[in-house]
KOLPA-654459 format. One record per residue (C-alpha): residue in one letter; x, y, z. Coordinates in steps of 0.5 Angstrom, whole numbers, plus 2048, in hexadecimal, padded with zeros to 3 digits. Each point is the difference from the previous one (the first is absolute). Example, Ala and Ser with C-alpha at 12.3 -4.5 7.8 and 13.67 -1.06 7.14 Angstrom:
2
A8197F7810;S8028077FE;
This chain:
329
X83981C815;X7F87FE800;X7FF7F8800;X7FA7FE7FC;X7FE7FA801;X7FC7FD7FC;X8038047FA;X8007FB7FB;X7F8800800;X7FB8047FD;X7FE806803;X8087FF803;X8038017FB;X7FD8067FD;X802803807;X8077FE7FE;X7FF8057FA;X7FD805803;X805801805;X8067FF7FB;X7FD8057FB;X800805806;X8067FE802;X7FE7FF807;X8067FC803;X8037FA7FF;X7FC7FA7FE;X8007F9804;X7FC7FA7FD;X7FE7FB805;X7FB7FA7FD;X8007F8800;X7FD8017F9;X7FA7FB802;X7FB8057FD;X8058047FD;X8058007FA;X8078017FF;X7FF8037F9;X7FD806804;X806800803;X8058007FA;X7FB8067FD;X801804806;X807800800;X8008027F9;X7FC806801;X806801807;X8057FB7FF;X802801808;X7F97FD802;X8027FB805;X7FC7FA800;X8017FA806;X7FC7F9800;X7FC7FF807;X7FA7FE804;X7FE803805;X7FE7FA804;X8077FF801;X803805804;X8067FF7FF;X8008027F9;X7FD807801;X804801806;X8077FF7FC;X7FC8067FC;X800805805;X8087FD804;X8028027F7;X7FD8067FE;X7FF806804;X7F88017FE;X7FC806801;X7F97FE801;X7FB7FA7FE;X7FB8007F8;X7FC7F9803;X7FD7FC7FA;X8027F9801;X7F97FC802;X7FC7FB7FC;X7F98037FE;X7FB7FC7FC;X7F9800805;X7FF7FB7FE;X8057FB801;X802803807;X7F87FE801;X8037F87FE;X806800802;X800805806;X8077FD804;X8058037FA;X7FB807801;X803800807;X8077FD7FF;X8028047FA;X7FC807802;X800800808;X8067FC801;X8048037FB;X7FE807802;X8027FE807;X8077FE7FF;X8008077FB;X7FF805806;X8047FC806;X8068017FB;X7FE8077FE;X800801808;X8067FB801;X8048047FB;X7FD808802;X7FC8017F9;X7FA803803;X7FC8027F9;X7FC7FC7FC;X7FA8017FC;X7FB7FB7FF;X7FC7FC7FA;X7FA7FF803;X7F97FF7FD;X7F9802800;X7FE7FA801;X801801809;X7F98047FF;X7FC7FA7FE;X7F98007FE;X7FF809801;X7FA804805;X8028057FB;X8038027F9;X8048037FE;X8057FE806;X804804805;X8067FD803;X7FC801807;X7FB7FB7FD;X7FF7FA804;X8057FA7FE;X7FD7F8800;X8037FD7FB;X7FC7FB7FC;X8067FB7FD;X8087FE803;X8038057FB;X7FD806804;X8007FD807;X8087FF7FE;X8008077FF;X7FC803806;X8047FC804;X8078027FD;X7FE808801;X7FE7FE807;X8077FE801;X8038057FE;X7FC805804;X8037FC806;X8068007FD;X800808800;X7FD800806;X8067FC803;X8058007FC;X7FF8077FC;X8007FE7F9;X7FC8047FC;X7FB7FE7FB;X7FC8027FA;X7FB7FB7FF;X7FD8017F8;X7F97FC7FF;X7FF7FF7F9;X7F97FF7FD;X8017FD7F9;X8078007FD;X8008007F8;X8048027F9;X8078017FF;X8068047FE;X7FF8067FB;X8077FD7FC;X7FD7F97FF;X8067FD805;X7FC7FD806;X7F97FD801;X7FC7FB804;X8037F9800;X7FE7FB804;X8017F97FF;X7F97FF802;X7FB8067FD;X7FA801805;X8008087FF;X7FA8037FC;X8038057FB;X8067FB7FE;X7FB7FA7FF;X7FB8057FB;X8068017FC;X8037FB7FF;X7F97FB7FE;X8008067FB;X8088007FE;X7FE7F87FF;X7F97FF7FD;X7FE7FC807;X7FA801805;X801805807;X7FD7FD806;X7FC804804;X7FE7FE807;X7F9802803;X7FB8047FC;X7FB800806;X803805804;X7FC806803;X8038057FC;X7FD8047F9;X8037FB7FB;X8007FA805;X8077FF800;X806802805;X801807800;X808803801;X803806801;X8077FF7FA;X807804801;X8068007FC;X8057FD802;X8058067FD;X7FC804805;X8007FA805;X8088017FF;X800808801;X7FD7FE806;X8067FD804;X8058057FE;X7FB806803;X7FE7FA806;X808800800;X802808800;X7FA800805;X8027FB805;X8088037FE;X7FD808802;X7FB7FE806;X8037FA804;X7F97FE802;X7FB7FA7FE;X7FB8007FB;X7FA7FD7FC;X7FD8027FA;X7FB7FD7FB;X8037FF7F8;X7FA8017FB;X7FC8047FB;X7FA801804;X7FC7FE7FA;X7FD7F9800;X7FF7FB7F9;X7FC7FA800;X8037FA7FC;X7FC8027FA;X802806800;X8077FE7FF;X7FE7FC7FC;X7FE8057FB;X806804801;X8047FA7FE;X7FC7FF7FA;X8018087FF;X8077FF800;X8017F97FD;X7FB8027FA;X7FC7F9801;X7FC7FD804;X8037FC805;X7FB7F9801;X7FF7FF807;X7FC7FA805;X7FE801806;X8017FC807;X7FF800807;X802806804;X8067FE804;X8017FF807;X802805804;X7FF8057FA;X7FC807802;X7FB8037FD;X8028087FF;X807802802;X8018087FF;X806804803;X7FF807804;X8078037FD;X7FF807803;X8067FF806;X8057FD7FA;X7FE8067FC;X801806805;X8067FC805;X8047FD7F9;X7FD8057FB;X7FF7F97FC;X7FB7FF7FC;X7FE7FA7FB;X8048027F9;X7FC7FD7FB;X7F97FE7FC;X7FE7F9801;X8017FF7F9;X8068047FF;X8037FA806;X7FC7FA7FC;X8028037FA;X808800803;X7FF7F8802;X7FE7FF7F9;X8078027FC;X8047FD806;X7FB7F97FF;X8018007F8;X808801802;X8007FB804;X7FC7FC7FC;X7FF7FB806;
């Protein structure tokens, strides 16, 4: 059985899928449902009626160590963690709490209970502002908000942990998660939106203003440039992660990305591409702890996991698009 934490979330849930449809063991959901939805939940059980789902916070310990004293779990899918950059920059306490704490009590019960595999959602953010692009997984690592710093921390503890108590992990650095799954069925929900491509769509869907932040950056268009992954390939990713971490028993970390950078305007574009109208836009401030350029070097994912980033950027907006209008949200 793989536990999922976190699996009632975004990019979670979409692993959930994955692993489901290539039937890759029994699934165990455990998630306190603050980011998360149970309505993810119910739709993941009608794809698999077995899909076990337990509510829990890993701040308390007790409730992810009756998960492990309960069910007889293989390895660890880690996604529980708060992620909005700016809101860790205002409210770092609950940063540190939630991801840093939570991932503690997590590992101490793995170890405790003798499950000694996990794989890791972390991010691109743990590299900072970059000496150069596209990054490499060797690249040197200074966070520029809480966010990132709780997942550096996180991946150092886990490197200890592997050095003291052999528990093996693959951490994966996401670059910029977007789209949706190809059948319309799960998407990105949040209860606060802060992400660009979702927030580009919905003003479209809604007739409303989409705010940039920062049209000074030193870059071709003077926005921010990203590197954007799928979110289905992200989800292919854990499983070959999990099969990987399965076959060899041996730590790792590797970069989730498409290796191509777009600005803000350009994704702007495309989503007018895709929307066919022009999305009205206002431009702010940049944001605090907001880098300027974030590519992904993805060449040790494709030749270690043979993965790669399935999709366009328009097939992926265009993905988003259908479940945003089913939604209606």
């Amino acid at each position: 059985m793989i536990l999922i934490t976190g699996g009632a979330g975004y990019i979670g849930s979409h692993c959930a899928v994955n692993f489901i449809e290539n039937a890759v063991d029994d699934i165990l959901i455990f998630d306190n449902l603050s980011t998360g939805h149970i309505e993810t939940i119910e739709k993941l059980r009608e794809i698999d009626r077995n899909v076990k789902f337990i509510k829990g916070d890993l701040k308390n310990k007790d409730d992810i160590d009756s998960v492990f004293k309960n069910y007889k779990i293989d390895c660890v899918i880690h996604f529980a963690a708060f992620s909005i950059v700016s809101e860790s920059m205002t409210n770092p306490s609950i940063y540190y709490k939630n991801n840093v704490l939570g991932t503690l009590n997590l590992l101490d019960s793995m170890v405790e209970n003798k499950v000694l595999k996990i794989v890791f959602s972390s991010t691109a953010a743990v590299y900072g502002e970059p000496d150069y692009t596209p990054i490499d997984e060797d690249h040197s690592k200074s966070p520029e908000n809480t966010y990132g710093k709780t997942k550096l921390i996180i991946e150092n503890i886990m490197d200890d942990y592997d050095r003291a108590y052999n528990l093996k992990s693959i951490k994966l650095r996401y670059f910029n998660a977007f789209g949706a799954d190809k059948e319309a069925r799960f998407g990105e929900w949040h209860k606060v939106e802060t992400h660009l491509c979702p927030n580009i769509i919905k003003a479209g869907i809604k007739g409303e203003t989409f705010k940039i932040f920062g049209d000074d950056y030193n870059t071709k268009d003077k926005t921010a440039i990203r590197d954007y992954v799928d979110v289905e390939s992200l989800a292919e990713a854990h499983r070959l992660a999990y099969l990987y971490l399965k076959e060899k028993n041996t730590s790792n970390v590797f970069n989730l990305g498409s290796q191509k950078g777009f600005s803000i305007y350009e994704i702007l574009k495309a989503v007018n591409k895709v929307l066919a109208k022009e999305v009205k836009y206002e431009v702010y401030p940049k944001r605090q702890g907001d880098p300027e350029v974030l590519i992904a070097d993805i060449k040790k994912a494709n030749e270690i996991l043979h993965w790669k980033n399935e999709f366009s950027v328009e097939d992926s907006i265009r993905k988003a698009f259908n479940w945003h209008k089913k939604q209606k949200l």
